[in-house]
C-alpha positions as CSV (number, residue, x, y, z in Angstrom):
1,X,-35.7,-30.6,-1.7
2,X,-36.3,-28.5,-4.6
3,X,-39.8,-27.7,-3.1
4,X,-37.7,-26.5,0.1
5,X,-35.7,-24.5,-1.7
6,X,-38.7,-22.7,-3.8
7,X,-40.1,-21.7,-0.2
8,X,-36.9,-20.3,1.3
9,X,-36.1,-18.4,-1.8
10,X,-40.1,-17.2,-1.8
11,X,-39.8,-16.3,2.1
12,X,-36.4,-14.5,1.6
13,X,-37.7,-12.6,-1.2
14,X,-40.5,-11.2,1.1
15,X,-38.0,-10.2,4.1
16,X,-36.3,-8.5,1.5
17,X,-39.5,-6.6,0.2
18,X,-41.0,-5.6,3.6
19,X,-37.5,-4.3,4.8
20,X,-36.9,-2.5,1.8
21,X,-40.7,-1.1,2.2
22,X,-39.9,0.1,5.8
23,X,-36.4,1.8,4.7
24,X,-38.2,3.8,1.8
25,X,-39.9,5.9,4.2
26,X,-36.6,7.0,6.5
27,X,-35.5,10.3,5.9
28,X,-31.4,10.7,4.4
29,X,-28.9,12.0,6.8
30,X,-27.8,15.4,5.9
31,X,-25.3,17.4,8.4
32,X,-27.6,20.0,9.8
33,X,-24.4,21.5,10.7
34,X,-20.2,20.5,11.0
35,X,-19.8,19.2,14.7
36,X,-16.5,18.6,16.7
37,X,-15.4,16.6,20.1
38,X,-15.9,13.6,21.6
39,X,-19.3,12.0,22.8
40,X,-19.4,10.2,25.5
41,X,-21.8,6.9,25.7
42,X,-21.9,4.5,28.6
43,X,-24.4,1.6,29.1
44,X,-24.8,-1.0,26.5
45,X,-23.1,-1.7,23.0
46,X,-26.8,-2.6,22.0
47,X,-25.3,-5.6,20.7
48,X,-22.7,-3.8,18.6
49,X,-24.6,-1.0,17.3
50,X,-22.9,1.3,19.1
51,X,-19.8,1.1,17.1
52,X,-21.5,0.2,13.8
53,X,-23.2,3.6,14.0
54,X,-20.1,5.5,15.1
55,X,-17.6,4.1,12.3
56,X,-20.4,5.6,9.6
57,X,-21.1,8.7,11.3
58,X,-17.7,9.5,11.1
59,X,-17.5,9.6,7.5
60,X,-19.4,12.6,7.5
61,X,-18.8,13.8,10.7
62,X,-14.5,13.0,10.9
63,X,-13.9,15.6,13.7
64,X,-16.3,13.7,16.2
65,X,-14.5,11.2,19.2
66,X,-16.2,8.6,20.9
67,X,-15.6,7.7,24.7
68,X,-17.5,4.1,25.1
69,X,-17.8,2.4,28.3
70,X,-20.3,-0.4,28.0
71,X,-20.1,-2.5,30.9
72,X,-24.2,-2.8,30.8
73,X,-27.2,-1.0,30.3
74,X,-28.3,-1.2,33.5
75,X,-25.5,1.4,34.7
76,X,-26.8,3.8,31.4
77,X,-28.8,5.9,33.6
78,X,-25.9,6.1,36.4
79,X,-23.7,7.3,33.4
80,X,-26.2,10.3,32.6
81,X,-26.4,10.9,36.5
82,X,-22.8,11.0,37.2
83,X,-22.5,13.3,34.3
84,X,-19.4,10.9,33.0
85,X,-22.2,10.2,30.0
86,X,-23.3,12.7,26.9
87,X,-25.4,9.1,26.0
88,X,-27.2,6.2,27.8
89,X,-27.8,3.7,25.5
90,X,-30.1,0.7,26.9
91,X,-32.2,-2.5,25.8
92,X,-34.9,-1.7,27.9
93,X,-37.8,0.4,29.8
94,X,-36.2,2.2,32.6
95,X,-37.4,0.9,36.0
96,X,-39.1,2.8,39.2
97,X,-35.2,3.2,40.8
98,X,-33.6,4.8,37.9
99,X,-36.6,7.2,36.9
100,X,-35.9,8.6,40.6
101,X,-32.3,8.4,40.6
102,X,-32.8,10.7,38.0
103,X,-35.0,13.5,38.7
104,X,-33.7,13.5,42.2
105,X,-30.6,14.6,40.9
106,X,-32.4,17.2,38.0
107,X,-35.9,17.4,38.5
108,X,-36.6,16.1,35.4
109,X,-37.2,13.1,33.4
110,X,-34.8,12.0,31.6
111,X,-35.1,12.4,27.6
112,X,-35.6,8.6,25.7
113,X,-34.9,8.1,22.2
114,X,-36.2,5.0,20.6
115,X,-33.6,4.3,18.2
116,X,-34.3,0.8,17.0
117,X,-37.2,-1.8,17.0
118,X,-36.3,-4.8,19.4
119,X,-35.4,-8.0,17.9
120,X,-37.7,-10.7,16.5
121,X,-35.9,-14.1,17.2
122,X,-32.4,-12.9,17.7
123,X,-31.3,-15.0,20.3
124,X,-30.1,-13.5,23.3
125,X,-31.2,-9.6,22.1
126,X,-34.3,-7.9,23.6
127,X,-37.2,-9.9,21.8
128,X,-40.5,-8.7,21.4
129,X,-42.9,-10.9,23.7
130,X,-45.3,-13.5,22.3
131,X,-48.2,-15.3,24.2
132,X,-48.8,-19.3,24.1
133,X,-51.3,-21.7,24.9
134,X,-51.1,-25.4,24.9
135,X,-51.5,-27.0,21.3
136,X,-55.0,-28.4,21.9
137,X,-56.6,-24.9,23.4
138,X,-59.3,-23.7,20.9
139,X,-58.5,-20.0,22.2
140,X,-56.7,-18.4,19.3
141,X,-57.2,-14.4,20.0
142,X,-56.8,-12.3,22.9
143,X,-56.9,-8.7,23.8
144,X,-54.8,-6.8,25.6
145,X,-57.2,-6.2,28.2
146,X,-58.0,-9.5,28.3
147,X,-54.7,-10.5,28.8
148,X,-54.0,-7.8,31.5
149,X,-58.0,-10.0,33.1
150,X,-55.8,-13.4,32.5
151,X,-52.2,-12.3,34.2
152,X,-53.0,-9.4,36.3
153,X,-55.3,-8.7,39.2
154,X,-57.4,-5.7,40.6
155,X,-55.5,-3.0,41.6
156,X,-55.8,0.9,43.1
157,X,-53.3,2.4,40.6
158,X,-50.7,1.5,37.9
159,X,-47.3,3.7,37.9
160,X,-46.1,5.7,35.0
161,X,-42.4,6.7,34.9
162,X,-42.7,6.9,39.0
163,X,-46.4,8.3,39.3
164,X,-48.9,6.2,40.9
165,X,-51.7,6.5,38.5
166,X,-55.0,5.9,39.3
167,X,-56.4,5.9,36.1
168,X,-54.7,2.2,36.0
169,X,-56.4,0.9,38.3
170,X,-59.3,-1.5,37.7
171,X,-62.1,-3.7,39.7
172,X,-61.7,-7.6,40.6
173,X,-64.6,-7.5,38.1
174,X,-61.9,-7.4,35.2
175,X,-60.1,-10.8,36.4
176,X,-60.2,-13.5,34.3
177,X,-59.9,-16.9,36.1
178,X,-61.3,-19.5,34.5
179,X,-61.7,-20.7,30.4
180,X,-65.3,-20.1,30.3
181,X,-64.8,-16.2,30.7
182,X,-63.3,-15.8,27.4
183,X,-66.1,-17.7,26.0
184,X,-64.9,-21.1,25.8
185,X,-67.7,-23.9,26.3
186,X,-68.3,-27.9,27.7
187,X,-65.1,-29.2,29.3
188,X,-63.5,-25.9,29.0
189,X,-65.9,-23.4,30.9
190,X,-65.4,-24.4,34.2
191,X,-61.6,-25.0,34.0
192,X,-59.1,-22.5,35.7
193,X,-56.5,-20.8,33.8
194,X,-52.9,-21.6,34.8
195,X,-50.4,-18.5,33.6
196,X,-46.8,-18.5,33.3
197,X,-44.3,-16.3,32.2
198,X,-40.8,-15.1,33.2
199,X,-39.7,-14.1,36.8
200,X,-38.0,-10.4,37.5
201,X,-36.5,-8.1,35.1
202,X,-36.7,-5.9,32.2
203,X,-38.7,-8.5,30.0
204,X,-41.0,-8.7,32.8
205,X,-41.0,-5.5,33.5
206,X,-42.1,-4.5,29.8
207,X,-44.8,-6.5,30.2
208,X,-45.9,-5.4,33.1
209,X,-45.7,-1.3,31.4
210,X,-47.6,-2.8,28.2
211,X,-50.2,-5.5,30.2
212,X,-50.7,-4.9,33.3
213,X,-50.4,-1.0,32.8
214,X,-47.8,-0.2,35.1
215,X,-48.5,-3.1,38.6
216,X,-47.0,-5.7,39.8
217,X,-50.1,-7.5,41.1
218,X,-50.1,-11.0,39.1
219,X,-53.0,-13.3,39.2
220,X,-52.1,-15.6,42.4
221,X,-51.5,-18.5,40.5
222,X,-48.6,-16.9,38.0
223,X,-45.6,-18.6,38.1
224,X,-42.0,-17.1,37.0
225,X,-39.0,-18.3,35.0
226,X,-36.2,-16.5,33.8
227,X,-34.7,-17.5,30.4
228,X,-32.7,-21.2,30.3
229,X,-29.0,-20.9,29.9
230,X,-29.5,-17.1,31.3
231,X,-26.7,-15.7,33.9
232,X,-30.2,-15.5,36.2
233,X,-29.7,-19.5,36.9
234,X,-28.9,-19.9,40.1
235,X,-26.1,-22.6,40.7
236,X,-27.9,-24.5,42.9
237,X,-29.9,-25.3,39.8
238,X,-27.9,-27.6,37.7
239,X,-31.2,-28.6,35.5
240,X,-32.3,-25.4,34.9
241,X,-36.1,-26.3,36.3
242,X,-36.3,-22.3,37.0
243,X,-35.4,-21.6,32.9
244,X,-38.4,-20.9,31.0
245,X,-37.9,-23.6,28.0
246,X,-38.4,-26.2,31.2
247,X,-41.6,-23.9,32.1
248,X,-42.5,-24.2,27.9
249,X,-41.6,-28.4,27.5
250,X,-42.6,-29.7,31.1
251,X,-45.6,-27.5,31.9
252,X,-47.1,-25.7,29.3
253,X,-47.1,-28.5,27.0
254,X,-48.5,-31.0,28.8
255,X,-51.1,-28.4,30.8
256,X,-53.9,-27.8,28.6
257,X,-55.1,-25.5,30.7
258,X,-52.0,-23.1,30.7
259,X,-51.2,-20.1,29.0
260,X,-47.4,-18.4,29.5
261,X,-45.6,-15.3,27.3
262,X,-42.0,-15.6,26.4
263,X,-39.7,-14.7,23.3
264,X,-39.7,-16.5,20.1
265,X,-35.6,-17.6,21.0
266,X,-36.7,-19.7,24.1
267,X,-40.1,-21.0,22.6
268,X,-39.3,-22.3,19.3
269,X,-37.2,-25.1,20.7
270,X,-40.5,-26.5,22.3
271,X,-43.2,-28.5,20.4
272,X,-46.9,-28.7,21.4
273,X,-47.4,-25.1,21.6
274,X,-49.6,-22.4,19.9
275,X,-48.9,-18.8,19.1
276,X,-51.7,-16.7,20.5
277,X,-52.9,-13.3,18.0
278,X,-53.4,-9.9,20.1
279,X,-55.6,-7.1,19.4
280,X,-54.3,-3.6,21.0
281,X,-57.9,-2.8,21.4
282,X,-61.7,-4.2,22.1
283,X,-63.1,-5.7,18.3
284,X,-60.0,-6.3,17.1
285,X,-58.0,-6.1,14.8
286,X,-56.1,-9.2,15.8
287,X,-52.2,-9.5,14.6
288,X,-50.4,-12.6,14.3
289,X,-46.8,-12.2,16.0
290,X,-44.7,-12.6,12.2
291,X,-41.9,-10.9,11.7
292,X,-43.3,-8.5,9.6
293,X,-45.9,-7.1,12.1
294,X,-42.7,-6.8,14.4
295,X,-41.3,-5.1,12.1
296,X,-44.3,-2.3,11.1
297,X,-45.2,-2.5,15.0
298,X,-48.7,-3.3,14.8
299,X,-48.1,-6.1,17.2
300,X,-48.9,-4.8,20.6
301,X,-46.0,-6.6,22.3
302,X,-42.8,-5.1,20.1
303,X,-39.9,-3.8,22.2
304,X,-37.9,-0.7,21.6
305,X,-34.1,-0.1,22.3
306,X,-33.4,3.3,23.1
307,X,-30.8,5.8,23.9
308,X,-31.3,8.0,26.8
309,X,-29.5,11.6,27.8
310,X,-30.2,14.2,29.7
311,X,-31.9,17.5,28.1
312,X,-33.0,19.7,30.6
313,X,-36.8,21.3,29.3
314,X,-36.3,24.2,27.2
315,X,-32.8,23.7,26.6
316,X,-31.1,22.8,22.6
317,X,-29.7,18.9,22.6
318,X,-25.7,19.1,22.9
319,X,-25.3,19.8,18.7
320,X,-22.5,16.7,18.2
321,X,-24.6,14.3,20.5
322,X,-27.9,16.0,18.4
323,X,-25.9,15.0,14.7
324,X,-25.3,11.7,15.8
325,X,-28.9,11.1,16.9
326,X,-29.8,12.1,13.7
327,X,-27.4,10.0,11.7
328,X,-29.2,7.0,13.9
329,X,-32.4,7.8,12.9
330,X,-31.6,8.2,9.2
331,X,-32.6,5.3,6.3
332,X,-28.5,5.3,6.5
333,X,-28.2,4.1,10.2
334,X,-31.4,2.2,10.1
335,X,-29.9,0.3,7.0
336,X,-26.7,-0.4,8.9
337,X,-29.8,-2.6,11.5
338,X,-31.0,-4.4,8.4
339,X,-27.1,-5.8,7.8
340,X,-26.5,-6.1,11.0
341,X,-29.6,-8.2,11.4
342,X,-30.4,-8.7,15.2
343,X,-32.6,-5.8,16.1
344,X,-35.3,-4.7,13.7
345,X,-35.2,-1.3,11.5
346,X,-37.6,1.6,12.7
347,X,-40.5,2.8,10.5
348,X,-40.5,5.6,9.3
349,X,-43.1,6.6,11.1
350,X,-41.6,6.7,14.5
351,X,-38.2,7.7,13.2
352,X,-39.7,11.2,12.4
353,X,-41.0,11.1,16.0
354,X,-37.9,10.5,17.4
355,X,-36.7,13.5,15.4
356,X,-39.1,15.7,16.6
357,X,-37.7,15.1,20.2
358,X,-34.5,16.3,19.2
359,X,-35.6,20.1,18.0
């Protein structure tokens, strides 16, 4: 017991020192100027957020309203299209329908925001993505283009935003089938890869973005879940065989030749599985999905929440939507994350990048 306790205290202590690490290098919010009116925001709380962020932005900015409407993020980019929005916050990647919704209407993309890093293990929040294999598959790396061989298929273009892009296309000479191709020998090499994963929607359709750069082809034999005691279970589906922790416990786990990607909420309720290390890039390096390489975003599969609006090109950011941006993106609204403790703080790094969209 008092062993346990050493290695929680240890293990909090080193949460505490990488988020404290990350926090250093976010800028202070200071009022670029006094702002005044109300702001409207419709789409998703972001689990809360919304409000957490508003209640300390108005301690230095008292003269700014909110209007919040957060039935879902799926209706943020009908909020911004409508014009009934100043703000579209959303959990996810927007998706080929609201990318034309929207420059039908403006001729113009719409402007995103990344405004927090998505959430390790928080249950029910938008997870980064981690890839299993069955406990007793020697395979212990992958790369992203190998993973794109194992789950995708050959294709003539890959979109971006809503631009069919050739230069995501690729060969049938890229398609990995079998165990041998990714250099495993004896019983192995001649064995077929079995891949699961989850079935429609914006987890899938990150991974689709990040993997299979921008298709929808899946290797034949993919098979689809969508996460167990999700809204997305049918009712004539009373055991949940379509949820993905019955896709983890009754086929991954006892198919050795299997491979699926999920998030950390749905997969650490199922023994017999093994946490596969990705490398963005041919040679390596490889990064383990921990919490910390979530948090610094070295791990190639990280989500980002983001906050959309409209900014047509050329044109200033609306100055009280602009301040309140800012505030977001500040080691003071970051910090409000870290309490908060579902979705992860930004770096630095990409909070300055954020900023930059905002000039």
């Amino acid at each position: 017991m008092k062993r346990l306790l050493i290695v929680s205290f240890i293990m909090v202590l080193a949460a505490t020192r990488i988020s404290a690490q990350t926090l250093e290098g976010l800028p202070h919010y200071k009022p670029e100027q006094k702002v005044s009116g109300t702001i409207r925001a419709f789409g998703f709380s972001l689990g809360g957020m919304m409000a957490i962020w508003e209640a300390g932005f108005r301690k230095y900015q008292p003269d700014v309203q909110f209007d919040d409407k957060f039935p879902s993020g799926d209706v943020a980019i009908a909020g911004l299209v409508s014009r009934v929005a100043d703000l579209g916050p959303q959990g996810r990647e927007l998706v080929l329908t609201e990318y034309l919704a929207f420059y039908e209407t403006f001729g113009y993309y719409p402007t995103d925001i990344t405004v927090v890093t998505g959430a390790y293990d928080a249950e029910g929040m938008t997870c980064g993505l981690v890839v299993y294999v069955n406990k007793d598959n020697p395979i212990s790396k992958l790369t992203m283009k190998q993973l794109d061989g194992i789950f995708g298929s050959e294709r003539v273009a890959g979109l971006r935003g809503f631009k069919w892009t050739l230069q995501a296309g690729r060969s049938a000479q890229d398609d990995i089938r079998t165990w041998g191709q990714l250099g495993l020998t004896g019983e192995w090499a001649d064995k077929p890869i079995h891949t699961y994963g989850h079935g429609p929607g914006g987890t899938t359709n990150f991974f689709q973005i990040k993997v299979l750069n921008g298709s929808d082809k899946w290797n034949p034999n993919y098979q689809g879940y969508v996460e167990t005691g999700s809204k997305m279970i049918a009712d004539d589906d009373k055991r949940q065989i379509g949820g993905t922790q019955h896709m983890l416990a009754d086929e991954l786990a006892n198919d050795k030749y299997g491979i699926a990607w999920t998030v950390i909420p749905q997969a650490r309720k199922v023994a017999g599985l093994k946490p596969i290390s990705l490398a963005p890039r041919e040679g390596g390096p490889y990064i383990e999905p921990t919490r910390e390489n979530f948090q610094n975003r070295t791990y190639p599969l990280t989500r980002s929440i983001f906050i959309y609006l409209n900014r047509p090109p050329g044109q200033p950011v609306d100055p009280k939507s602009k301040e309140f941006l800012r505030y977001i993106l500040s080691r003071e609204g970051q910090e409000a994350v870290q309490r908060e403790g579902k979705y992860l703080p930004l770096t630095g790094e990409l909070a300055r990048e954020q900023l930059k969209k905002l000039d």
